[in-house]
MDTraj code that builds the backbone (N, CA, C; nanometers):
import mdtraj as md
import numpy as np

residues = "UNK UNK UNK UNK UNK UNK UNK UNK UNK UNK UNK UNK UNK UNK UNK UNK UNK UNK UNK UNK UNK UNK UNK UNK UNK UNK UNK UNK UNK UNK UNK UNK UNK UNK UNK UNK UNK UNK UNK UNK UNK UNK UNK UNK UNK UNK UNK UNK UNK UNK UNK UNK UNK UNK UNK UNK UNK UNK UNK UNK UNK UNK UNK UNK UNK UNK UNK UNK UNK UNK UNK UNK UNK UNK UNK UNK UNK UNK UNK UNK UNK UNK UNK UNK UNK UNK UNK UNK UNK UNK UNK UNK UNK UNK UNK UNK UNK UNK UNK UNK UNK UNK UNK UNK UNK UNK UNK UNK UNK UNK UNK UNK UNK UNK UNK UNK UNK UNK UNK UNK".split()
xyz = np.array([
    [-1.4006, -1.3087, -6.5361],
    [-1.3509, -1.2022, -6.4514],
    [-1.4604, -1.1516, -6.3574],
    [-1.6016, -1.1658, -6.4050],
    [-1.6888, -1.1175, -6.3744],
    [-1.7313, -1.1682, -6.1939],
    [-1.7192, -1.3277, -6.2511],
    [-1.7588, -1.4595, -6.1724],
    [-1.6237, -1.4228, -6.0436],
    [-1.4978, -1.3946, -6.0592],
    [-1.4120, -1.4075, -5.9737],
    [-1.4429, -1.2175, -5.9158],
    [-1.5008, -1.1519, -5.9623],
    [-1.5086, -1.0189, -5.8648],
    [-1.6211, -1.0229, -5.7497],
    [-1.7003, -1.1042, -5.8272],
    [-1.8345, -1.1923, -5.7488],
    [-1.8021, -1.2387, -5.6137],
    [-1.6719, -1.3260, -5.6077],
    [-1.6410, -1.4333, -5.5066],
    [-1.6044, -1.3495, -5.4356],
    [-1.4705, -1.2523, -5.4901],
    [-1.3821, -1.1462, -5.3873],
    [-1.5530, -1.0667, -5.3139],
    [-1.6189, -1.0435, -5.3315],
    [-1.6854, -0.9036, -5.3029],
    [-1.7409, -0.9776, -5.2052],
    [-1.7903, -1.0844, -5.2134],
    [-1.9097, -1.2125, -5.1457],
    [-1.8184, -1.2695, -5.0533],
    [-1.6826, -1.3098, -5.0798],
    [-1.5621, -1.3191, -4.9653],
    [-1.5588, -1.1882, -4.8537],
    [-1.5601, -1.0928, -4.9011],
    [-1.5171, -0.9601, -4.8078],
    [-1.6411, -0.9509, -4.7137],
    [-1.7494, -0.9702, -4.7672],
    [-1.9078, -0.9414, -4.6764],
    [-1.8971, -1.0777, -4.6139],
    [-1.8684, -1.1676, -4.6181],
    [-1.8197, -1.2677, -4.5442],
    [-1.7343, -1.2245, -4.4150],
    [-1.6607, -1.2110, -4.4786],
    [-1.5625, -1.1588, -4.3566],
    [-1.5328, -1.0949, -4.2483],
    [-1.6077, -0.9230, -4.3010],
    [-1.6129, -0.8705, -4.2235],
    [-1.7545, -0.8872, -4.1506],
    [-1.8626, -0.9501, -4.2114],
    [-1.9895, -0.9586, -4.1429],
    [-1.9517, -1.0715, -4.0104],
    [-1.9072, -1.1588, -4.0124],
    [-1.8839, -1.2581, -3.9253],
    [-1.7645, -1.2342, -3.8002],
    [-1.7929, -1.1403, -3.7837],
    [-1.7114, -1.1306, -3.6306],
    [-1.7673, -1.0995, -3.5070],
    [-1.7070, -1.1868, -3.4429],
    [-1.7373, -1.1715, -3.2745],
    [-1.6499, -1.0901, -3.1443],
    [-1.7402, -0.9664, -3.1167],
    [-1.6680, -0.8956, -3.0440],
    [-1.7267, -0.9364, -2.8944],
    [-1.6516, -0.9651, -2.8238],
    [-1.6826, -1.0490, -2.6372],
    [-1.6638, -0.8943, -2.5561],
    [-1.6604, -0.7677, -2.6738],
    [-1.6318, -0.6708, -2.5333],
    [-1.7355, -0.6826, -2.4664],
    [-1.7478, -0.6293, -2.3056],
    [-1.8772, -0.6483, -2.2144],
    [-1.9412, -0.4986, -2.2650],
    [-1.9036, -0.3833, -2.3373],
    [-1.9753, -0.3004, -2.3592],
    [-2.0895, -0.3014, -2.4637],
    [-2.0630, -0.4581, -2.5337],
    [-2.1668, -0.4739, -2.6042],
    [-2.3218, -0.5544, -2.5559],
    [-2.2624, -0.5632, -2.3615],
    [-2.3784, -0.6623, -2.3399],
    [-2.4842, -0.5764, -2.2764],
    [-2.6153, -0.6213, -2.2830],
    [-2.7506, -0.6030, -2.2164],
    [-2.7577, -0.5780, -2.1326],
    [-2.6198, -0.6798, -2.0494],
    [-2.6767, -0.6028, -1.8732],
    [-2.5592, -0.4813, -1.8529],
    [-2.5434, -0.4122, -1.9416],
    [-2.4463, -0.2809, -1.9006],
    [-2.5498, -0.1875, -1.8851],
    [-2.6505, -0.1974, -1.9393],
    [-2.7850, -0.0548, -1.9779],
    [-2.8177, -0.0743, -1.8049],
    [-2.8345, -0.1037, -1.7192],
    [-2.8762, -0.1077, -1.5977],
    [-2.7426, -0.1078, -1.4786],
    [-2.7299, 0.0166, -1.4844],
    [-2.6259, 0.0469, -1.4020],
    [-2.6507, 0.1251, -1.2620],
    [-2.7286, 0.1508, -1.2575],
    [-2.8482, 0.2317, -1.1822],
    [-2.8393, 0.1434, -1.0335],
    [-2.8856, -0.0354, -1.0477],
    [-2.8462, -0.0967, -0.9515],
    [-2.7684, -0.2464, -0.9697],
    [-2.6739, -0.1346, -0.9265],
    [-2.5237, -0.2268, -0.9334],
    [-2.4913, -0.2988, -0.7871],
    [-2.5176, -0.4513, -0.7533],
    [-2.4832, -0.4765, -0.6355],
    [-2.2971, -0.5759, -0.6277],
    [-2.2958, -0.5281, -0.5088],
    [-2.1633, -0.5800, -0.4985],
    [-2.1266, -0.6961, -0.5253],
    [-2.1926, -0.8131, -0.4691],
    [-2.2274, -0.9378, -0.4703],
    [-2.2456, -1.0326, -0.5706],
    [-2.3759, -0.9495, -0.6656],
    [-2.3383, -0.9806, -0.8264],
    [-2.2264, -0.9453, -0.8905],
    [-2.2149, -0.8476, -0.8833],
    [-2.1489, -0.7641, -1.0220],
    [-1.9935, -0.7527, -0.9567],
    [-2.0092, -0.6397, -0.8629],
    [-1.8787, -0.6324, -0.8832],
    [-1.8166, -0.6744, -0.7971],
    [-1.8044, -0.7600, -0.6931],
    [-1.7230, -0.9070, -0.6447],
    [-1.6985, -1.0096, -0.7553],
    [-1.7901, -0.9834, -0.8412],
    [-1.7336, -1.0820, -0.9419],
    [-1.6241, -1.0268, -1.0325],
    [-1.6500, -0.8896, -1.1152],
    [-1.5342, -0.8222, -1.1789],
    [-1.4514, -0.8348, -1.0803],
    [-1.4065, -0.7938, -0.9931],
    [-1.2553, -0.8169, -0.9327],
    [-1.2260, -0.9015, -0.8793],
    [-1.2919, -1.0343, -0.8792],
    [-1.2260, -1.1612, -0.8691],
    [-1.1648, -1.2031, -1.0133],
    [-1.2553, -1.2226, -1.1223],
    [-1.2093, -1.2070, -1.2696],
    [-1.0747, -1.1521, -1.2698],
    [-1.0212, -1.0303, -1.2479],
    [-0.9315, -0.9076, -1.2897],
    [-0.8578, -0.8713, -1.2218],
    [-0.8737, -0.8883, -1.1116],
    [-0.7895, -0.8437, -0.9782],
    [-0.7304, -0.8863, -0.8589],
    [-0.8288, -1.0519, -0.8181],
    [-0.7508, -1.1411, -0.6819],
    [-0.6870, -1.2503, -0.7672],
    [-0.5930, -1.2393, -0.8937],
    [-0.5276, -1.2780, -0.9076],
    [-0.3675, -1.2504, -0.8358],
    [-0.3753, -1.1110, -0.8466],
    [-0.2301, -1.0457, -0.7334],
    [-0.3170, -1.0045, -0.6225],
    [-0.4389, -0.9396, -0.5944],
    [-0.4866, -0.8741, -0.4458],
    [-0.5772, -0.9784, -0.3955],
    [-0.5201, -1.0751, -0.3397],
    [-0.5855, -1.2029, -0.2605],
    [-0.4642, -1.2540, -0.1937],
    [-0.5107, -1.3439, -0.1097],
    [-0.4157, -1.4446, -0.0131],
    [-0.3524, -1.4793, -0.0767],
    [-0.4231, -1.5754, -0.2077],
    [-0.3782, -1.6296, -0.2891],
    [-0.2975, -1.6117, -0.4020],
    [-0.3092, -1.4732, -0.4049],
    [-0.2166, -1.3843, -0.4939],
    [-0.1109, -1.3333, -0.4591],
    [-0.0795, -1.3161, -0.3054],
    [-0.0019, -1.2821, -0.2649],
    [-0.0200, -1.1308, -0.2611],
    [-0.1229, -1.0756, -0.2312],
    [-0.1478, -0.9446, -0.1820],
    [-0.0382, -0.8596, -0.2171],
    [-0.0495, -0.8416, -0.3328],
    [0.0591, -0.7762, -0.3976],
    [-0.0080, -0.6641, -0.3730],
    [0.1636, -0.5529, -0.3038],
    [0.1459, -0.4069, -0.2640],
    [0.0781, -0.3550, -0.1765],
    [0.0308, -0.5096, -0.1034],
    [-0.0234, -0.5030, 0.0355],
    [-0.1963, -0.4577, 0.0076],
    [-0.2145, -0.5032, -0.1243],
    [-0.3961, -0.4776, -0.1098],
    [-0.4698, -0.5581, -0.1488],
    [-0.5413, -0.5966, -0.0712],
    [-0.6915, -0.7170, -0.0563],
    [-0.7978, -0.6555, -0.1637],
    [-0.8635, -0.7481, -0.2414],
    [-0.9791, -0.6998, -0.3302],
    [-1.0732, -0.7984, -0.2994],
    [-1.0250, -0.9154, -0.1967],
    [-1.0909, -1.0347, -0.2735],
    [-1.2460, -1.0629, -0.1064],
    [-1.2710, -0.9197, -0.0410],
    [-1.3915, -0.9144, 0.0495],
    [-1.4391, -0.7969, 0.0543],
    [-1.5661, -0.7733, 0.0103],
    [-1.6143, -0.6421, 0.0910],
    [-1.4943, -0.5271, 0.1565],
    [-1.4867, -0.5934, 0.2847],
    [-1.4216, -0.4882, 0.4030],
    [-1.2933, -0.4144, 0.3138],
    [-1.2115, -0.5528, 0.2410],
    [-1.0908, -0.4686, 0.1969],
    [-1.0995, -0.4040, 0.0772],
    [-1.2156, -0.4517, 0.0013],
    [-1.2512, -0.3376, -0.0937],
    [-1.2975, -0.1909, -0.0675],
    [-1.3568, -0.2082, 0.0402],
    [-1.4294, -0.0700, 0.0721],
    [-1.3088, 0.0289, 0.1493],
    [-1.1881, -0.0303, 0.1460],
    [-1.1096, 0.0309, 0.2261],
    [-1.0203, 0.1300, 0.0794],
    [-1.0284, 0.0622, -0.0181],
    [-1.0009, 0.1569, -0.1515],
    [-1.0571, 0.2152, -0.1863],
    [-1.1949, 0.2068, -0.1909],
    [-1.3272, 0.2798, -0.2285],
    [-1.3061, 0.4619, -0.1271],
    [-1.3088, 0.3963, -0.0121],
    [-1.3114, 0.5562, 0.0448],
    [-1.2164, 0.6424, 0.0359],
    [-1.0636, 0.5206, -0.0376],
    [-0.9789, 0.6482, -0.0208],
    [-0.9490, 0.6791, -0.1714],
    [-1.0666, 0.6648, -0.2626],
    [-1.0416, 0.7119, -0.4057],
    [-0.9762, 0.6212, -0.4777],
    [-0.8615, 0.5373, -0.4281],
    [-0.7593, 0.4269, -0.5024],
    [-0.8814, 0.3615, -0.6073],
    [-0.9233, 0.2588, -0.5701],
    [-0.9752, 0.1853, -0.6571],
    [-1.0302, 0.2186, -0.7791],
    [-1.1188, 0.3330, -0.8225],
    [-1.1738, 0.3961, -0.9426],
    [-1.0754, 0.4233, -1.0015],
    [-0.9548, 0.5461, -0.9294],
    [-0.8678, 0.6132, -1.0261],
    [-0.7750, 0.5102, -1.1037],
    [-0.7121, 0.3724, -1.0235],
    [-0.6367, 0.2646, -1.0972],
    [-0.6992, 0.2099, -1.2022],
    [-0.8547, 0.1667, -1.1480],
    [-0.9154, 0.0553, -1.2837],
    [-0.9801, 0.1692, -1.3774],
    [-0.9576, 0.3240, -1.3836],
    [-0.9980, 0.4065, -1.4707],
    [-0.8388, 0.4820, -1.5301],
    [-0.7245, 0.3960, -1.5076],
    [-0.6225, 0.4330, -1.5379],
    [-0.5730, 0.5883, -1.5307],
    [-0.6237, 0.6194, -1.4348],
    [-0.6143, 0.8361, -1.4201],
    [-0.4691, 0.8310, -1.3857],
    [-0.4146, 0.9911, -1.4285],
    [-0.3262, 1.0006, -1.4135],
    [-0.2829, 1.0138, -1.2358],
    [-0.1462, 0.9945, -1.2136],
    [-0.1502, 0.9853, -1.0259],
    [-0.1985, 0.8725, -0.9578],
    [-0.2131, 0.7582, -1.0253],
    [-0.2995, 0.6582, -0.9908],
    [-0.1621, 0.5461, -1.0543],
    [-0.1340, 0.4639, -1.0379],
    [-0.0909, 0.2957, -1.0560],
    [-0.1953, 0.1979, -1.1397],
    [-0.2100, 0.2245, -1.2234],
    [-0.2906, 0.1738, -1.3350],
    [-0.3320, -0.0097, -1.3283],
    [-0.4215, -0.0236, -1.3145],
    [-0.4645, -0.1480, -1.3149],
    [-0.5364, -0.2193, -1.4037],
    [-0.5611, -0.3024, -1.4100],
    [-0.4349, -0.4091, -1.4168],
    [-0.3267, -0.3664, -1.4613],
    [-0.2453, -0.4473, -1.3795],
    [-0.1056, -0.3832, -1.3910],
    [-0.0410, -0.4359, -1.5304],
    [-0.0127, -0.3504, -1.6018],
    [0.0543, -0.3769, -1.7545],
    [-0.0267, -0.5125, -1.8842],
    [-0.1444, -0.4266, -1.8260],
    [-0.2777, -0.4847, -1.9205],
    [-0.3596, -0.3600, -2.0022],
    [-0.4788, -0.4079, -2.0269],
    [-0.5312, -0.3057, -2.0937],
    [-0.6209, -0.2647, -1.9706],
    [-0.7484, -0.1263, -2.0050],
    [-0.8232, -0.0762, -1.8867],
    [-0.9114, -0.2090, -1.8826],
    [-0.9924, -0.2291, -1.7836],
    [-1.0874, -0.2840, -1.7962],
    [-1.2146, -0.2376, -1.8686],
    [-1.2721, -0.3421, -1.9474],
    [-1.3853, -0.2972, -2.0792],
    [-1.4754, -0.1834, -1.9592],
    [-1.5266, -0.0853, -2.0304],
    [-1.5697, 0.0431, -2.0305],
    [-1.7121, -0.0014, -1.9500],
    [-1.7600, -0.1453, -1.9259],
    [-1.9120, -0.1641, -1.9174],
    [-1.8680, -0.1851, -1.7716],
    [-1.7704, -0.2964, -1.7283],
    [-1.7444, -0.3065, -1.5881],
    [-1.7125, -0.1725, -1.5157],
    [-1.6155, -0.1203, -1.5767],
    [-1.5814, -0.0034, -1.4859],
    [-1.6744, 0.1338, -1.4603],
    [-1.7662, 0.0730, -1.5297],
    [-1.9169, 0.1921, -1.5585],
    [-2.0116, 0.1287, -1.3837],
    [-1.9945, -0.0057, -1.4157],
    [-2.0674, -0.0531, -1.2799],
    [-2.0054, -0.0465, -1.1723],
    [-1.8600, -0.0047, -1.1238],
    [-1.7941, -0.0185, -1.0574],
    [-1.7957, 0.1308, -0.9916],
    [-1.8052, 0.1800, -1.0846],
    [-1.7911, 0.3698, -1.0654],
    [-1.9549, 0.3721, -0.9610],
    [-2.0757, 0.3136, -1.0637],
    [-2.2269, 0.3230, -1.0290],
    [-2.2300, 0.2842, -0.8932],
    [-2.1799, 0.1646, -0.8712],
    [-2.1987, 0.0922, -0.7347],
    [-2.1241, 0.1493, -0.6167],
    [-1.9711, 0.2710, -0.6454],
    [-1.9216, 0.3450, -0.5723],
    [-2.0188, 0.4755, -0.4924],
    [-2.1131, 0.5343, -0.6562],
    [-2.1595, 0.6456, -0.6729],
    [-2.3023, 0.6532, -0.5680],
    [-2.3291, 0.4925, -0.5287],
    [-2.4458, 0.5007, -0.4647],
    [-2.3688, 0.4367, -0.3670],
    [-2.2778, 0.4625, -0.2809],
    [-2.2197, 0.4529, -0.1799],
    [-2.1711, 0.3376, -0.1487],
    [-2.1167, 0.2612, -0.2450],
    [-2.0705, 0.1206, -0.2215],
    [-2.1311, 0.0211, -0.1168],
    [-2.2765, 0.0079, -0.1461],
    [-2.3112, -0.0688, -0.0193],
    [-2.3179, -0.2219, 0.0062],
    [-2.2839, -0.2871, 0.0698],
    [-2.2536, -0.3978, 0.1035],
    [-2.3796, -0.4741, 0.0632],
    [-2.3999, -0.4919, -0.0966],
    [-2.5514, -0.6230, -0.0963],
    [-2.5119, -0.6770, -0.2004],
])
top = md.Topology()
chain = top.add_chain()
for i, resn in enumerate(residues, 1):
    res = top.add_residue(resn, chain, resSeq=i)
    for name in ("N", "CA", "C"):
        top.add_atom(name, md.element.get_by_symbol(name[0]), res)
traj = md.Trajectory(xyz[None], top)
């Protein structure tokens, strides 16, 4: 009985020790948000997440471009873009009938707004 409480207990620390969480809030480059460029970072999150419907290729669903600079910055000034991918209320929640985007992107997205969204 002894030998089989052994296995269960040595099974469970097994188990729960061995998991892999892919959220991005667990990665390294979230601590440096400070300088967030467009180019890296976040042209890449909203190609990932977003010019699946807001691209040519997506069919510019609801009539909005994500997938250049110019038409991003055209959400940026008018508030749209943060309040959707931060799901606020009064806002059209984005992704649309997904979850928010992980907490690390939308931290760089906010950063890279906060220092005036500049084109690098």
């Amino acid at each position: 009985m002894k030998y089989l409480l052994s296995i269960a207990i040595l099974a469970l620390v097994v188990a729960t020790g061995c998991t892999y969480d892919v959220d991005e809030d667990l990665s390294p480059n979230c601590s440096d948000i400070e300088n967030v460029s467009y180019s890296a970072e976040v042209a890449l999150i909203l190609s990932a997440n977003c010019n699946s419907c807001h691209s040519p290729a997506g069919g510019n669903l609801g009539g909005i471009r994500l997938d250049n600079y110019d038409a991003v910055k055209i959400w940026v000034n008018n508030g749209r873009l943060l309040g959707a991918i931060k799901h606020q209320a009064g806002f059209s929640a984005m992704p649309k009938n997904a979850a928010k985007l992980p907490a690390c992107s939308i931290s760089k997205i906010a950063a890279w707004i906060n220092n005036g969204a500049p084109n690098n």
